[in-house]
C-alpha positions in Angstrom: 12.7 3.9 -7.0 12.6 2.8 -10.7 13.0 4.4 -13.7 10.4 4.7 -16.3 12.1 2.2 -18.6 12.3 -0.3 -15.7 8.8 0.4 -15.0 7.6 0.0 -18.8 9.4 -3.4 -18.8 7.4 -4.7 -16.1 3.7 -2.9 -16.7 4.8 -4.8 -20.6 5.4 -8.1 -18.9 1.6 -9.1 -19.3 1.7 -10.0 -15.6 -1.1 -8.1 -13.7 0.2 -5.0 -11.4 -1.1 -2.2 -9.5 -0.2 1.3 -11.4 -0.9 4.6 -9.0 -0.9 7.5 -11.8 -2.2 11.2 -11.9 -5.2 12.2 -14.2 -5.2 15.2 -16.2 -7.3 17.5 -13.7 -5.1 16.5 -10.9 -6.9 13.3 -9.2 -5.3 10.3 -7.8 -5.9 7.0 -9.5 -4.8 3.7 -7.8 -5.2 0.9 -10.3 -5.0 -2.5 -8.8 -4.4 -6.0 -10.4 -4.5 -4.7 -14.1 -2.6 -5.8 -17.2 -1.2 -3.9 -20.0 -2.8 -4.9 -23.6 -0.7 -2.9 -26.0 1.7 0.4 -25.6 2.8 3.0 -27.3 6.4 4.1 -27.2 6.1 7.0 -29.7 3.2 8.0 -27.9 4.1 7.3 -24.2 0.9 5.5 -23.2 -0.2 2.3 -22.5 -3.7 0.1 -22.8 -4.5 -0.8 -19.4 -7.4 -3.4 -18.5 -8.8 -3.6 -15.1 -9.1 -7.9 -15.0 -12.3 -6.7 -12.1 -14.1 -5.3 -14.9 -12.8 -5.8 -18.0 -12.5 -1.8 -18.9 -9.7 -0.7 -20.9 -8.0 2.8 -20.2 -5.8 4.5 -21.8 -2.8 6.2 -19.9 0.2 8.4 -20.4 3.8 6.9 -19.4 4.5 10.1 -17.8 1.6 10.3 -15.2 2.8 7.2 -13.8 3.6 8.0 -10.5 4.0 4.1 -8.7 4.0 0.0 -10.1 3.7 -2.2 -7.5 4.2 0.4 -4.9 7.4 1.6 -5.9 7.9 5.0 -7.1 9.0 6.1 -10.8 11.3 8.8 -11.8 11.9 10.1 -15.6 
């Protein structure tokens, strides 16, 4: 398991990564091979960009629920 500053560290690294993370009504999204392109520490979220597409999403930290198939805890 890793905690969520360990997990910030490497979704920050600029190296792509697979995030799993929860949306607001409750479904499952598994991210693959995506970078981060900015975060917010105040505001616990991060700019992900799917390298497939190019789409940017925005995310909260705390609906991270895996990186690289290991699982966070706050």
């Amino acid at each position: 398991m890793l905690h969520l500053s360990q997990a910030r560290k490497i979704i920050e690294s600029g190296d792509p990564v697979n995030i799993t993370f929860w949306k607001k009504n409750g479904e499952i999204v598994n991210a693959s091979n995506v970078v981060c392109t900015s975060s917010y520490f105040n505001g616990n979220s991060f700019n992900i960009k799917f390298l497939t597409s190019g789409v940017i999403r925005k995310i909260k930290a705390v609906l991270i629920w895996q990186v690289n198939d290991e699982e966070i805890y706050v």
